[in-house]
C-alpha positions as CSV (number, residue, x, y, z in Angstrom):
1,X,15.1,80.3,2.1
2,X,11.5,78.5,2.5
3,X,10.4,78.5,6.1
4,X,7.1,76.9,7.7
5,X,3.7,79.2,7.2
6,X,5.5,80.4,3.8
7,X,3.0,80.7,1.1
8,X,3.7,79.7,-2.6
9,X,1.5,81.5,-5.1
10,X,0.8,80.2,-8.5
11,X,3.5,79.9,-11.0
12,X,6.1,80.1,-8.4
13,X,8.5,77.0,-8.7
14,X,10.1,75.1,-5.9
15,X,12.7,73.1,-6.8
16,X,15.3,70.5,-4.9
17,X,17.7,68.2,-6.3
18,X,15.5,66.3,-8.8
19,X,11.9,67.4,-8.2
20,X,10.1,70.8,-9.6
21,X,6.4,70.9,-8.6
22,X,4.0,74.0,-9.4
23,X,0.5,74.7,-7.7
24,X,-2.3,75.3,-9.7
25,X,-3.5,77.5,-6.6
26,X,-2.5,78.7,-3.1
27,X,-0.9,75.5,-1.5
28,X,0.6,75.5,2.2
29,X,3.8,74.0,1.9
30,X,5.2,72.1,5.2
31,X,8.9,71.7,5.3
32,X,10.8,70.4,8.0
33,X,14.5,71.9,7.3
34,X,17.6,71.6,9.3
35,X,18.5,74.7,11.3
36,X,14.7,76.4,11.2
37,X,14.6,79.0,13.6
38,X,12.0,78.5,16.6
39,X,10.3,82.1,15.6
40,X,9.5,80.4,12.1
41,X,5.6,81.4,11.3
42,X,3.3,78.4,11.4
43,X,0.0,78.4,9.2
44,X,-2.9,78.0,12.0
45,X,-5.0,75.8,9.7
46,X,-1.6,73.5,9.6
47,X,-1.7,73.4,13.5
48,X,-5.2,72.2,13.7
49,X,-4.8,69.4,11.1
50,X,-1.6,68.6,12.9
51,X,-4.1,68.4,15.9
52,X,-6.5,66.4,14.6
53,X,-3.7,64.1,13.0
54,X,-2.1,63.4,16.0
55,X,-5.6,63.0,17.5
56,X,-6.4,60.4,14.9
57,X,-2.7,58.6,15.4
58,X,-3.5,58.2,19.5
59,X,-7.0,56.6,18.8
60,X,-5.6,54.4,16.3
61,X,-2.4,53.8,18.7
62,X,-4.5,53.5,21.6
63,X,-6.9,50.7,20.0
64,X,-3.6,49.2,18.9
65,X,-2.0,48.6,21.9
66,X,-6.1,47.3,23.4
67,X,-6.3,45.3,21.3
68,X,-2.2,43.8,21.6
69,X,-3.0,43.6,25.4
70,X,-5.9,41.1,25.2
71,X,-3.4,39.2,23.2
72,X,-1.2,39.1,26.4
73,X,-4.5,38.0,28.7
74,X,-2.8,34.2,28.9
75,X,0.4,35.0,28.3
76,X,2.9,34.9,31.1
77,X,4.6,38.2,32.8
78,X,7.5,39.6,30.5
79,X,9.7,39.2,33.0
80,X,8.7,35.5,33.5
81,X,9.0,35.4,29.8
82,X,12.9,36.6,29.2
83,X,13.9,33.4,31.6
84,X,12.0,31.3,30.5
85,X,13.8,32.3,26.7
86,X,17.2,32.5,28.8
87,X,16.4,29.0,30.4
88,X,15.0,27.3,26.8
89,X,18.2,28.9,25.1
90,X,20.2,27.0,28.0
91,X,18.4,23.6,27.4
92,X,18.5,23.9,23.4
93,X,22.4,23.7,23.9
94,X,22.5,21.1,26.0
95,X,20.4,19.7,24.0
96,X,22.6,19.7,20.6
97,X,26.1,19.0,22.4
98,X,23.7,15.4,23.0
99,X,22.8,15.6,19.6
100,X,25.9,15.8,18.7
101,X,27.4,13.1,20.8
102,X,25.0,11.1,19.6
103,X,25.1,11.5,16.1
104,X,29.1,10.9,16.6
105,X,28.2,7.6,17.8
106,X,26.1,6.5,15.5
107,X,28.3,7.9,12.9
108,X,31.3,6.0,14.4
109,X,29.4,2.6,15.1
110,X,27.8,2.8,11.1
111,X,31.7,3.3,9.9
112,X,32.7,0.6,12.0
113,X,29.8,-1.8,10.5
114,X,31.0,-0.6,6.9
115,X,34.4,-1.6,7.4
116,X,33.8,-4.8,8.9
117,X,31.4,-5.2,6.0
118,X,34.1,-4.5,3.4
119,X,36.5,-6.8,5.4
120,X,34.2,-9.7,5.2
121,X,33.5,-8.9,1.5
122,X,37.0,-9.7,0.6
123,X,37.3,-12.4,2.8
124,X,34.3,-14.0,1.4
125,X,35.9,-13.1,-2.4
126,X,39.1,-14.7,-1.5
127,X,36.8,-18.4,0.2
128,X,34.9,-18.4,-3.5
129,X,38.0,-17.9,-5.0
130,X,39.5,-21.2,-3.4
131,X,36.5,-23.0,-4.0
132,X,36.9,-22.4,-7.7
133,X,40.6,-23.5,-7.7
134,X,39.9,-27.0,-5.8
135,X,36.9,-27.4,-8.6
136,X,39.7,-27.2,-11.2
137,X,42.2,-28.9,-8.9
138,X,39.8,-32.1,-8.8
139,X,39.1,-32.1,-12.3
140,X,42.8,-32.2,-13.0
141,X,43.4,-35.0,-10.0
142,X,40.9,-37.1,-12.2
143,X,43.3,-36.7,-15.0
144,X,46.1,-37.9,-13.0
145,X,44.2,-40.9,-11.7
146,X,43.6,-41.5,-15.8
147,X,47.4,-41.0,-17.0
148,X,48.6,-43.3,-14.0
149,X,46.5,-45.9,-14.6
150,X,47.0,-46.1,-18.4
151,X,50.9,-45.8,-18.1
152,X,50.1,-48.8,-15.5
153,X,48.6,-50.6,-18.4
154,X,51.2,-50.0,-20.5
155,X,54.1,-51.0,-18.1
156,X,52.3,-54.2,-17.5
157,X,51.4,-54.7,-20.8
158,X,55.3,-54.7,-22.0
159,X,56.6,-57.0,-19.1
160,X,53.9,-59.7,-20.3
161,X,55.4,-58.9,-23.9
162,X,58.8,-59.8,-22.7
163,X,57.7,-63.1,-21.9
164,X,56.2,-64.7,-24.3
165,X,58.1,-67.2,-26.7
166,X,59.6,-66.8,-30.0
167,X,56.2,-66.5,-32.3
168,X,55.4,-64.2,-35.0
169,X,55.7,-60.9,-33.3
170,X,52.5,-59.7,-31.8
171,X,53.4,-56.1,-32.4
172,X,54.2,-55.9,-36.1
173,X,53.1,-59.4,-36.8
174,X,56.5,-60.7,-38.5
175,X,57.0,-64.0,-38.6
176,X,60.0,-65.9,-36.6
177,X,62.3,-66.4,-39.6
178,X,62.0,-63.4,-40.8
179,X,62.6,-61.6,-37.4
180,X,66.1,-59.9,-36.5
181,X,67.0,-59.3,-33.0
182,X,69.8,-57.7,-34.0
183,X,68.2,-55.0,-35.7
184,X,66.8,-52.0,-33.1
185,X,62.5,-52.5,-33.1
186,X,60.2,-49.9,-32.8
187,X,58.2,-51.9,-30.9
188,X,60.7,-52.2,-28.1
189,X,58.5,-53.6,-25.3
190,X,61.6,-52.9,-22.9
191,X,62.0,-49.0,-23.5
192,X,58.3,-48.4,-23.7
193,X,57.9,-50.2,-20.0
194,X,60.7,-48.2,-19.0
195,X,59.0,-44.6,-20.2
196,X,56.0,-45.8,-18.9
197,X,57.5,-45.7,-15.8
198,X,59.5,-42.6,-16.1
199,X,55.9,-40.7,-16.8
200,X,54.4,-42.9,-13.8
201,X,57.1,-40.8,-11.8
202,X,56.6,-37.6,-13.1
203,X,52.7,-37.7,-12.6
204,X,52.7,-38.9,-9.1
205,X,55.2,-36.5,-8.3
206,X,52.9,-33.5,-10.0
207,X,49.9,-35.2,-8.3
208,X,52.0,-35.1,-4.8
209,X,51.8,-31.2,-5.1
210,X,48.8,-31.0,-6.1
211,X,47.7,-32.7,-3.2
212,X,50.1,-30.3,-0.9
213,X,48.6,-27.1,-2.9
214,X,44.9,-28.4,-2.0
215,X,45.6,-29.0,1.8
216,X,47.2,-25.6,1.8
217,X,44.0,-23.9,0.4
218,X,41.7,-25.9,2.3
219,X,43.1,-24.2,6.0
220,X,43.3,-21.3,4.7
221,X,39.7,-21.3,3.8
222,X,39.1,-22.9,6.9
223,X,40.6,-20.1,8.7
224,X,38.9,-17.3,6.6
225,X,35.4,-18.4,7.7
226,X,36.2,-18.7,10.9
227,X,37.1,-15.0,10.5
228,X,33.9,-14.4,8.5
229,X,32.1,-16.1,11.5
230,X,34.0,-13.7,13.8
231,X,33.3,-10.4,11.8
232,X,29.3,-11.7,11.5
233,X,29.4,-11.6,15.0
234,X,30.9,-8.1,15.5
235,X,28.7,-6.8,13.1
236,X,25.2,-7.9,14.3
237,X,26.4,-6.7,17.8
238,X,26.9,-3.6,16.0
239,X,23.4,-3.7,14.5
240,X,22.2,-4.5,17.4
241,X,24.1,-1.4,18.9
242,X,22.7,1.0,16.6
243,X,18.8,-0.5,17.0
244,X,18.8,-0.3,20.3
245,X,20.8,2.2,21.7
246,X,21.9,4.9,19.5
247,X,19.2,5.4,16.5
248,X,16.7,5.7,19.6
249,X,18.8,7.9,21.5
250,X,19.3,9.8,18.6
251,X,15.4,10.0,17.4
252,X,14.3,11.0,21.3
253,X,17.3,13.9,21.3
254,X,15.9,15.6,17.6
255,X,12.3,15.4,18.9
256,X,13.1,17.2,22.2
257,X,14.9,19.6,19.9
258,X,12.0,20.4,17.7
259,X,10.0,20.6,21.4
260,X,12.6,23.0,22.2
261,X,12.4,25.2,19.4
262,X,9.2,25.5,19.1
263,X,8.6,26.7,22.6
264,X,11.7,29.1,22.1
265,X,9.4,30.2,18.8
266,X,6.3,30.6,21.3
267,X,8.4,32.6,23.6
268,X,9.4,34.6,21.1
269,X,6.0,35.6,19.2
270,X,5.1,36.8,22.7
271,X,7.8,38.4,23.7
272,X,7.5,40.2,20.4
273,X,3.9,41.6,21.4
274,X,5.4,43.1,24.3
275,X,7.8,45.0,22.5
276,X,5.0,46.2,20.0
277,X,3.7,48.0,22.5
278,X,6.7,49.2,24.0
279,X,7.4,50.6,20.2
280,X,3.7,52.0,20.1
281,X,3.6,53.8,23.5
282,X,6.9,55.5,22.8
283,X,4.8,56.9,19.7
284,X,2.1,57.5,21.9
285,X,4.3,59.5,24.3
286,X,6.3,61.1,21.2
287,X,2.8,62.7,20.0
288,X,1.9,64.1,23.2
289,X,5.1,65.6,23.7
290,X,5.0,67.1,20.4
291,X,1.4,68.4,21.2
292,X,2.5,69.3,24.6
293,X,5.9,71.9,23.3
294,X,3.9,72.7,20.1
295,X,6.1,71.0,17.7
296,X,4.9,70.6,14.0
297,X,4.9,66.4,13.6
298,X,6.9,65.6,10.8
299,X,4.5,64.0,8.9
300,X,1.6,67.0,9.6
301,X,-1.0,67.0,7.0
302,X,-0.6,69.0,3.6
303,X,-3.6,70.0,2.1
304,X,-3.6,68.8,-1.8
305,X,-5.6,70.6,-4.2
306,X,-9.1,69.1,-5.7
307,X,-7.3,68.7,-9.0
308,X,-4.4,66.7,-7.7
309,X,-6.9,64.2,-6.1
310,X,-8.8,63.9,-9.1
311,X,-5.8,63.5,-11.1
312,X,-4.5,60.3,-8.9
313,X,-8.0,58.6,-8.6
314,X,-8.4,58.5,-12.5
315,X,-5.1,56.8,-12.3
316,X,-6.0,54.2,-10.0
317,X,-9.6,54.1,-11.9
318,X,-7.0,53.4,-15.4
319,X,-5.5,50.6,-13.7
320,X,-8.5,49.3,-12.5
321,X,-10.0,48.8,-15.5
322,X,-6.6,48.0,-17.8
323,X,-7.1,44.5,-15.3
324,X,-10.8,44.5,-16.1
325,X,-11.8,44.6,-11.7
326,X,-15.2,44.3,-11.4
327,X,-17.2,48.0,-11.1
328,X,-13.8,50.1,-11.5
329,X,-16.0,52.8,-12.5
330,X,-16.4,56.4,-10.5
331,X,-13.2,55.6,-8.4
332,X,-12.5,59.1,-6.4
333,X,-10.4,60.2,-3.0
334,X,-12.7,60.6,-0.2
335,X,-11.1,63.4,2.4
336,X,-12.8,62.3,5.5
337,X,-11.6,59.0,5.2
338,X,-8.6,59.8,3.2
339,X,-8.9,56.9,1.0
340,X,-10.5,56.0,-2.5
341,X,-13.6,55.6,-2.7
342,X,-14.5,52.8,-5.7
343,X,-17.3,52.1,-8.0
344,X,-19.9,53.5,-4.7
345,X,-17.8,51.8,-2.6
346,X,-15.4,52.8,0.3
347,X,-12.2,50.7,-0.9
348,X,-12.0,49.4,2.8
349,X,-15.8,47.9,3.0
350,X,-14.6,45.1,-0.2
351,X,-13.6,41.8,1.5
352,X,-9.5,41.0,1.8
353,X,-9.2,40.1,-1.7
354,X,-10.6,42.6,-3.2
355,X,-8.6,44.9,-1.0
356,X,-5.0,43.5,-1.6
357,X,-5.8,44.1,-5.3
358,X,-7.2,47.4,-5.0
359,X,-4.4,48.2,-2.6
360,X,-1.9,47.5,-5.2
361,X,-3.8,49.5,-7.7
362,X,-3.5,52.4,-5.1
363,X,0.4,51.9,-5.0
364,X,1.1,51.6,-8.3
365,X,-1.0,53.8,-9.2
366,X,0.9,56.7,-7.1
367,X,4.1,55.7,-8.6
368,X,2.9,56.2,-12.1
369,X,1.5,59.4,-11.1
370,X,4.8,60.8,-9.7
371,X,7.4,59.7,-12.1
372,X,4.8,60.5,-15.2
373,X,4.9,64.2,-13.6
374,X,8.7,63.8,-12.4
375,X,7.8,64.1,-9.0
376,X,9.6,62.8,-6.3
377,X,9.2,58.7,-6.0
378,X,11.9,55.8,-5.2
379,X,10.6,54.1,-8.2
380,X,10.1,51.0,-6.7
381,X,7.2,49.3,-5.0
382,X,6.9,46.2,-2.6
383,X,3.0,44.3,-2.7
384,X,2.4,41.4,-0.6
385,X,0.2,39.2,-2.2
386,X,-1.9,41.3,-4.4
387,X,-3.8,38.2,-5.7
388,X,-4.8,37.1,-2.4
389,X,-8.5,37.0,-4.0
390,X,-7.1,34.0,-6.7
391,X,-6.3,31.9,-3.7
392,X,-7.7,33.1,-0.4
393,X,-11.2,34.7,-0.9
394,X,-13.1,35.5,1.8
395,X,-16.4,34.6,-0.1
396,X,-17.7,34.4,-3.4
397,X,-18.2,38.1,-3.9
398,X,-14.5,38.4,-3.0
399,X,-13.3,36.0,-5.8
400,X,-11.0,36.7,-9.1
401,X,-11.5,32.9,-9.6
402,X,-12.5,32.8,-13.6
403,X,-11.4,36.2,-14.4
404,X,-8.2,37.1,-16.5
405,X,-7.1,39.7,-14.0
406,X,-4.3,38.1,-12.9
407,X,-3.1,38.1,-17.0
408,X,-4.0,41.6,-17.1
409,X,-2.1,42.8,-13.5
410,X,1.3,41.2,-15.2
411,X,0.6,42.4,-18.7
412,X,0.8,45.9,-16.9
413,X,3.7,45.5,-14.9
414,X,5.9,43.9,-17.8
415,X,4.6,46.9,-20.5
416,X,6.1,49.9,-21.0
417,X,3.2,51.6,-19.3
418,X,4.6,50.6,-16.2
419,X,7.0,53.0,-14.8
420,X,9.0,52.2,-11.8
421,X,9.9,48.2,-10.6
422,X,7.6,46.2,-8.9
423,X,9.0,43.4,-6.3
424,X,5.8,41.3,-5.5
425,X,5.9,38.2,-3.2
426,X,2.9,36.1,-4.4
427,X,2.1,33.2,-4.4
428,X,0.3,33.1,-8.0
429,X,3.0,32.3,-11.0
430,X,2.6,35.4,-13.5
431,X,1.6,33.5,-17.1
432,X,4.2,31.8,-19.2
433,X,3.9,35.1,-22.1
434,X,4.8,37.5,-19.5
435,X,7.8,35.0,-18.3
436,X,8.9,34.9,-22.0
437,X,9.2,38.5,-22.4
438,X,12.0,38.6,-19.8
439,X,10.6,41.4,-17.5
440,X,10.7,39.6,-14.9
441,X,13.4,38.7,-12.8
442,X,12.6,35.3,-9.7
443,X,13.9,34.9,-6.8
444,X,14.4,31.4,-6.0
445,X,16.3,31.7,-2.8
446,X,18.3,28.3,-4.8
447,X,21.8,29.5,-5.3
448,X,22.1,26.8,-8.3
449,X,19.1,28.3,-9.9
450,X,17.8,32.2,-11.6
451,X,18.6,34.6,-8.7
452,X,19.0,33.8,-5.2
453,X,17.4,37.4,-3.7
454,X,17.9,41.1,-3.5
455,X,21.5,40.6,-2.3
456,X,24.0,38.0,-2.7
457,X,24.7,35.5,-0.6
458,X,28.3,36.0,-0.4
């Protein structure tokens, strides 16, 4: 069993689960097992780093929580805070059962207008409709008026016939000798004045209905445009409805809801400082207990050997210059600050753009360098914005602008040199040859397009 204090010389393996590590020289190993005994031997030297860890961790805390208090100086009491969240949370739902309301009524009146709408369409289609029928009706009234007053003709024409004296025939033009009344004529004067006649009948009978039919369509026109009158009225009042009272009413309701929600967001942000420092003073406290009873912090310092430094800062210095980042050379781990140091230059002192990148560089870096050796390592890294410099430099000596960096950075992560996943929120598109080799995988938070997120959405 390994305890605190325990000593492993070199060549002696340690291994659990997955990992098996060896020390090149005399390592302290910290371990923080379930079940130690109290009487377990601590390494002095650990104590003191532990000491000057925790030291390190109130200074940092302390300045923290400074500098999260003069964020409060115009910021209300918390106390005043939580009612006034209690009282906007309140208001917001009075505020959306009248947005509601509202948008019922203007949803009500607009379905009423539509129907009305429709109503008068078809009303309207059914007026144009009779209009065309009493075009044809008149057209075909003219050609009664024609027929009757050529039948007139006719009938007229054969009582004058049957009146004249015996002559040569003025139909066929036979002479009187040769005529014989006995003999049935076609040109019976008699029989075509009564046919005439008959017809004569016949068409003013036909032109009697018509005459009916066209009355009939004329009221009922009559009556559907005095509904079409009625159902313009209703709906302008309706417009007139909706203008005035609701679309206002509605527009004054959403902007008092935005109002509402973005002081409930205000509330909120500060509300959240206050319990940052509730979360950092409960570290604060946690630390000076654990000073206070002599408790090894679970994170307490463990010294790596020269080599192992070296080894990690030529990684990061590899990655560096596989993206071609301006002076990559002499990149090292600097103890005092515990941080790399790179090309001269304390990786901290470089401006925010140069630091996201260099930052990432540290990450990945550390990922390759444990799964290369089999070394304990999730696999997985999460960088936020790496290529801040591309679109946020501080200055120009913080820019990427120009530079194929970016190209490079993505080239990396899709190659087989890569080992590990990378999830990257950025706001720079990788290039179109690293989309084509199918490494990557978008989130588009569009659940009709690539993949929505990390987890599904139902």
């Amino acid at each position: 069993m390994v305890r605190e204090g325990d000593i492993i010389k070199n060549g002696s393996p340690y291994q659990t689960g997955q990992f098996t590590g060896r020390t090149s020289e005399y390592a302290t190993l910290k371990l923080l097992l379930t079940g130690v005994d109290d009487s377990a031997v601590v390494d002095t030297r650990v104590q003191t780093r532990e000491t000057q860890a925790n030291s390190a961790k109130l200074e940092v805390i302390d300045a923290l929580i400074a500098d999260l208090r003069n964020d409060l100086a115009d910021v209300a009491p918390e106390k005043q805070l939580l009612e006034q969240y209690d009282r906007v949370g309140d208001t917001i739902g009075e505020v959306q059962a009248h947005l509601e309301q509202a948008r019922s009524a203007a949803d009500e009146a607009m379905n009423s207008r539509r129907q009305l709408a429709f109503s008068r369409g078809r009303k309207q289609d059914r007026v144009d409709e009779i209009n065309d029928l009493n075009a044809r009706f008149d057209l075909l009234s003219r050609h009664y008026q024609s027929d009757l007053l050529r039948l007139e003709a006719i009938r007229e024409s054969g009582s004058i016939f049957s009146l004249l004296s015996s002559d040569v025939c003025p139909l066929c033009g036979t002479p009187p000798a040769e005529q014989r009344h006995q003999v049935g004529c076609d040109a019976d004067t008699s029989a075509v004045s009564a046919s005439a006649e008959s017809e004569i009948a016949k068409i003013r009978l036909l032109h009697s209905e018509l005459t009916d039919t066209r009355a009939a369509l004329d009221k009922e026109s009559e009556s559907l445009i005095a509904e079409i009158l009625e159902i313009d009225t209703r709906i302008k009042a309706l417009t007139e409805h909706i203008d005035q009272l609701i679309s206002p009413a509605l527009t004054r309701t959403q902007l008092s809801f935005r109002e509402l929600a973005d002081v409930r967001a205000k509330v909120t942000r500060e509300l959240d400082v206050y319990r940052r420092i509730e979360r950092l003073e409960a570290q604060r406290k946690e630390i000076i207990e654990q000073d206070e009873n002599g408790e090894a912090a679970p994170n307490a310092i463990v010294d790596l050997s020269k080599s192992v430094l070296d080894s990690l800062a030529q990684t990061v210095e590899s990655l560096l210059k596989n993206w071609h980042f301006p002076a990559a050379d002499r990149t090292y781990f600097d103890d005092s600050s515990r941080d790399f140091v790179i090309g001269g230059k304390p990786r901290g002192s470089f401006g925010k753009g140069f630091r996201a990148i260099t930052h990432a560089a540290s990450t990945l870096g550390l990922m390759e360098y444990c799964l290369r050796r089999d070394l304990p390592h999730p696999g997985f890294v999460v960088l936020d914005s790496p290529l801040l410099a591309y679109w946020e430099p501080e200055d120009a000596t913080d820019s990427l602008i120009g530079t194929d960096l970016k190209e490079r950075f993505f080239e990396y992560l899709s190659s087989e040199c890569a080992k590990g996943q990378a999830i990257i929120i950025e706001n720079e598109h990788p290039p179109e040859s690293v989309v084509k080799k199918g490494a990557m995988i978008d989130f588009t938070r569009n659940p009709a397009e690539g993949r929505y997120g990390l987890f599904p959405i139902s």
